[in-house]
C-alpha positions as CSV (number, residue, x, y, z in Angstrom):
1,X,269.6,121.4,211.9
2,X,271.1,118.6,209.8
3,X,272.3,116.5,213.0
4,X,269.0,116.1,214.1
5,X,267.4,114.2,211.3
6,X,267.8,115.1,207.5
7,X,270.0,114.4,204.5
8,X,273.4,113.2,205.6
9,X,277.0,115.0,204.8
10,X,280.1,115.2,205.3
11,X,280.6,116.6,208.8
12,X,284.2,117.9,209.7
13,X,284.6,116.1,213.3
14,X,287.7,118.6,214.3
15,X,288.6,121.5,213.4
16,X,290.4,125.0,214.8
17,X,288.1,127.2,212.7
18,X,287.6,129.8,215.5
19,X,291.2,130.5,215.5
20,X,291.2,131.3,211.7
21,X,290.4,134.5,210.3
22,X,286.6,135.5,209.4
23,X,285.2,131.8,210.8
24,X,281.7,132.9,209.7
25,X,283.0,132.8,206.4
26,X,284.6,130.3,206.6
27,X,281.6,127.8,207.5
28,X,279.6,129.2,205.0
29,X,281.7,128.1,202.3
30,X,281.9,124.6,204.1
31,X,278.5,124.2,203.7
32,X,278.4,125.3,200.2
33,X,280.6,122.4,199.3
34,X,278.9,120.3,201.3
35,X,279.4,119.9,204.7
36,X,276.8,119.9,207.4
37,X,278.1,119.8,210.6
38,X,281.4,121.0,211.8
39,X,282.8,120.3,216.0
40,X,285.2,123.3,216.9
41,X,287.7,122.3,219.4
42,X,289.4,123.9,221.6
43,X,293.1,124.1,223.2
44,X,292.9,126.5,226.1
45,X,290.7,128.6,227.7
46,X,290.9,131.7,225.3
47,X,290.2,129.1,222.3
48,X,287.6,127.2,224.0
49,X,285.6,130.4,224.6
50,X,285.5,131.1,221.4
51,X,284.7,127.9,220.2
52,X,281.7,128.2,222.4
53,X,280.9,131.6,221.0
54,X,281.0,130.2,217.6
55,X,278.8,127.3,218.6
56,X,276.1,129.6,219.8
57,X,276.1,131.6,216.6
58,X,275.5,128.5,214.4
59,X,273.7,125.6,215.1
60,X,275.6,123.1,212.4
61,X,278.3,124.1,214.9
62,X,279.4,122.0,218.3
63,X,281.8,123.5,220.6
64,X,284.8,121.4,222.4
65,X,286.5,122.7,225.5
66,X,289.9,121.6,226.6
67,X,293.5,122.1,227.4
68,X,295.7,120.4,224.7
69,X,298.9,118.6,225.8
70,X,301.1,122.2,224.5
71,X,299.4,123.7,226.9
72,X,299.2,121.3,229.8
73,X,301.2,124.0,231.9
74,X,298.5,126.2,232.0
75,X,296.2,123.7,234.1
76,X,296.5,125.7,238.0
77,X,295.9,128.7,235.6
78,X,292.8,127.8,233.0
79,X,291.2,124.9,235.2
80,X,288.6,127.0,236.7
81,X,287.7,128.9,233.8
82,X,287.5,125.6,231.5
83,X,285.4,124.0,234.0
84,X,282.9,126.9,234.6
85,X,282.5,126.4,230.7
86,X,282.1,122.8,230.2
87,X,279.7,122.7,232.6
88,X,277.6,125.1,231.3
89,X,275.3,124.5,227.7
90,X,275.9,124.3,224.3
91,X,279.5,122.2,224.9
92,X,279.5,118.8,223.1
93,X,283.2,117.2,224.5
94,X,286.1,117.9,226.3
95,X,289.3,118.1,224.7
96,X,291.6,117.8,223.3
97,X,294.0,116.5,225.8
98,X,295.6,113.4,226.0
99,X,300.2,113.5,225.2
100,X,302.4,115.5,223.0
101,X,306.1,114.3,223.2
102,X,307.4,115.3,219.6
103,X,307.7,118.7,220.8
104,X,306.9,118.8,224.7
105,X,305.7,122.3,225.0
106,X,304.7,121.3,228.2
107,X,306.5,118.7,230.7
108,X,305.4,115.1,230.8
109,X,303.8,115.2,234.3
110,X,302.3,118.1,233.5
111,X,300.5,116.6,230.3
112,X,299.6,113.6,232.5
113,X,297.9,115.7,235.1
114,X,295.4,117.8,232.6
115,X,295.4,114.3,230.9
116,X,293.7,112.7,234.0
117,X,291.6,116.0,235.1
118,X,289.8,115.9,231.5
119,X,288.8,112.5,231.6
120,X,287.7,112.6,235.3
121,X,285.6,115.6,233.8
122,X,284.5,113.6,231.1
123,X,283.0,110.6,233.3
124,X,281.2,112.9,235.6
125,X,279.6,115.3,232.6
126,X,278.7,112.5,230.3
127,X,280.7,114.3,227.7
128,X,282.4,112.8,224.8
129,X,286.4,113.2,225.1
130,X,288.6,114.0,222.1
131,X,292.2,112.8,222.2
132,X,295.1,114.0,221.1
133,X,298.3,111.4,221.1
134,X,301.6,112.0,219.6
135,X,304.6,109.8,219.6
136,X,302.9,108.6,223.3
137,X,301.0,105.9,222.6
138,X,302.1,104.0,225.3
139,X,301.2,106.9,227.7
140,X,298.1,107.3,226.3
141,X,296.9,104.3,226.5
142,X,298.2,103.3,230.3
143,X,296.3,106.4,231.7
144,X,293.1,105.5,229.7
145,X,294.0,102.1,231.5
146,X,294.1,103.8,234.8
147,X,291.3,105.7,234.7
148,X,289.1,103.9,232.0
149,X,287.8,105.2,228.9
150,X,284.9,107.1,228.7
151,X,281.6,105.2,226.4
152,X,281.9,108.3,224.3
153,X,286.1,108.6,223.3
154,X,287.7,109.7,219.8
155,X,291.7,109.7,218.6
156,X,291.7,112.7,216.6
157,X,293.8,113.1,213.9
158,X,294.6,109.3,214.4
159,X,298.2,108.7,212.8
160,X,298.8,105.1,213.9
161,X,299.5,101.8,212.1
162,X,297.4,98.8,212.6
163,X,298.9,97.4,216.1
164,X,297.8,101.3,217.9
165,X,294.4,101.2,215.6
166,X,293.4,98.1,217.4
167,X,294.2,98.8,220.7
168,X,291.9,102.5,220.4
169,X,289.6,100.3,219.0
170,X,289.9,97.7,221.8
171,X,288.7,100.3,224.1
172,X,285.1,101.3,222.4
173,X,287.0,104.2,220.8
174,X,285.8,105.8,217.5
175,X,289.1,107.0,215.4
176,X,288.7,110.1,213.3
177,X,291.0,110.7,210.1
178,X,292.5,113.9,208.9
179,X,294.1,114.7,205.8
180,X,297.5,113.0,206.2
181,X,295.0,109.9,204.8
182,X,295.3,111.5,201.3
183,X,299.2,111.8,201.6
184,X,301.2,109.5,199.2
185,X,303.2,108.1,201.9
186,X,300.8,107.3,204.7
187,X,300.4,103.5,203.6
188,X,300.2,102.4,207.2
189,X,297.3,104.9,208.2
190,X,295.6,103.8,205.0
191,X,296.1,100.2,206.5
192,X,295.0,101.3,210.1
193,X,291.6,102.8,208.3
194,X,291.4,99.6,206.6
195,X,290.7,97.2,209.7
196,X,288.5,100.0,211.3
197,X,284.8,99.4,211.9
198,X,282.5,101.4,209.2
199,X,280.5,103.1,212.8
200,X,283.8,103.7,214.7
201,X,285.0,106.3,211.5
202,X,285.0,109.5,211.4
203,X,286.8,112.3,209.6
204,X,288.3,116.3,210.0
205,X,290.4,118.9,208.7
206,X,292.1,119.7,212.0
207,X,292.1,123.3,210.0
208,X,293.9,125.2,209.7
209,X,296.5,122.2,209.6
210,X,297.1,119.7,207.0
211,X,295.4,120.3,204.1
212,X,294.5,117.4,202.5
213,X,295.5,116.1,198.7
214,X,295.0,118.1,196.1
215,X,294.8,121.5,198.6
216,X,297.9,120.9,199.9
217,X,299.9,124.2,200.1
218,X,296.8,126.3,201.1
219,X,295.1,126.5,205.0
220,X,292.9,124.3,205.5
221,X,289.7,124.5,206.0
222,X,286.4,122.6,206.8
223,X,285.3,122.9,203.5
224,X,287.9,120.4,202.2
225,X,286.8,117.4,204.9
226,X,285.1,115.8,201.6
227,X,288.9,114.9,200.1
228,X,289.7,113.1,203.8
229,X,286.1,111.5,203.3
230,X,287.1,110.2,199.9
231,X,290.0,108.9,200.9
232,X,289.1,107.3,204.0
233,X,285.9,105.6,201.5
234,X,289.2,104.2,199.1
235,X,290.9,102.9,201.8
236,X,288.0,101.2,203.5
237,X,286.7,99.8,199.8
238,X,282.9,101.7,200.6
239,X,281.6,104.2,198.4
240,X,281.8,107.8,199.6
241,X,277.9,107.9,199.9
242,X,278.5,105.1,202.1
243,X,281.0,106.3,204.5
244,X,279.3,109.9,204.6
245,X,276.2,108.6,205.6
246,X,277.8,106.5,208.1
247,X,280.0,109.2,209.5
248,X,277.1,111.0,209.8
249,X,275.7,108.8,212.5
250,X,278.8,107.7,214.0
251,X,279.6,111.8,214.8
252,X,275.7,112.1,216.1
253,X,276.1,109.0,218.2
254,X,279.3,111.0,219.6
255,X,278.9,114.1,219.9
256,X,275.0,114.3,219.7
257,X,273.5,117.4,218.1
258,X,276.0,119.9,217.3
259,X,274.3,123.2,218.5
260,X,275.1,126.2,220.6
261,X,271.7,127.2,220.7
């Protein structure tokens, strides 16, 4: 198991792969290109559980279990079922969960509410907590305010500038990068890598969602994370043997070792 000492990779810190067709297949060509570790997230009960299943089939593999904003509505619902499962083995974080107000699948209060259960979760199970904020920062950051961040907290698929990357990082947060850092027009993300801390990086896929440059067009999948790495290395002026290394650690540090098993 590479997480628990051996040569450092990339390691895709978020991605949907359980949701994607022939996963198994999936991760093995990940780790032909590469890639050594992969955290599998999940956005309601029926994804979680199979982001656990997946976990306990590989051990390069750490399962996340969560409620994602969309979804928030489902909370009376799923709680009981997501909670039996994060408390049980082989679950590395909760999440994702945080706000979602570019589409509001789910109402605000009702985002707020799974927003505040997760963390609360996340305190009392010593868990990492992955969050997902969109076009909320403001919200995101009073309730983190309210019911203070948890030592072990990411901003997946971070998308801010500079001013939002500094208050995440204000709070002991690690920010993980996607591959909108390879798109020709994200010059304010690259700036928002820039300032960030070497051992608070660390990068994803988000598969089967934006594939980075030059996949784009295609689903993404884990085995792509190396173009997010490169970028991320370009905008932070490190080599990529550098940042992989150091993403390496920073996802251990997180997470801890990613096994079902």
């Amino acid at each position: 198991m590479v997480l628990e000492g051996g040569e450092a990779g990339w390691i895709d810190s978020h991605s949907h792969v359980q949701t994607m067709e022939d996963p198994d297949e999936l991760l093995a060509r990940a780790r032909a290109a590469g890639v050594v570790g992969v955290v599998c997230v999940g956005t309601d009960l029926a994804t979680s559980e199979a982001a656990h299943a997946l976990a306990a089939r590989h051990r390069d593999v750490g399962a996340s279990v969560g409620l994602h904003p969309h979804e928030a509505s489902r909370l009376a619902a799923e709680r009981r079922g997501l909670e039996a499962l994060v408390r049980g083995p082989g679950v590395v974080a909760v999440g994702e969960t945080g706000f979602d107000f570019h589409y509001l699948h789910s109402r605000a209060d009702e985002q707020e509410d799974a927003f505040r259960w997760q963390i609360a979760l996340t305190h009392e199970l010593d868990r990492a907590l992955v969050i997902h904020s969109r076009d909320a920062w403001n919200d995101t950051f009073r309730v983190l305010a309210d019911e203070g961040p948890p030592a072990r907290t990411v901003f997946h698929c971070f998308t801010g500038g500079p001013d939002q990357a500094r208050r995440a990082l204000d709070l002991g947060a690690c920010l993980s990068f996607s591959g909108i850092a390879t798109f020709p027009g994200a010059t304010e993300l690259r700036d928002a890598i820039a300032i960030t801390p070497l051992d608070r990086v660390l990068v994803e896929t988000d598969s089967p969602y934006l594939a980075p440059v030059p996949e784009r067009g295609k689903v993404n999948e884990p085995a792509f994370v190396a173009h997010v790495g490169r970028a991320v290395a370009s905008a932070l002026g490190r080599t990529e043997e550098e940042v992989a290394e150091r993403v390496h650690t920073n996802t251990r540090a997180l997470f801890g070792p990613l096994t079902g098993n």
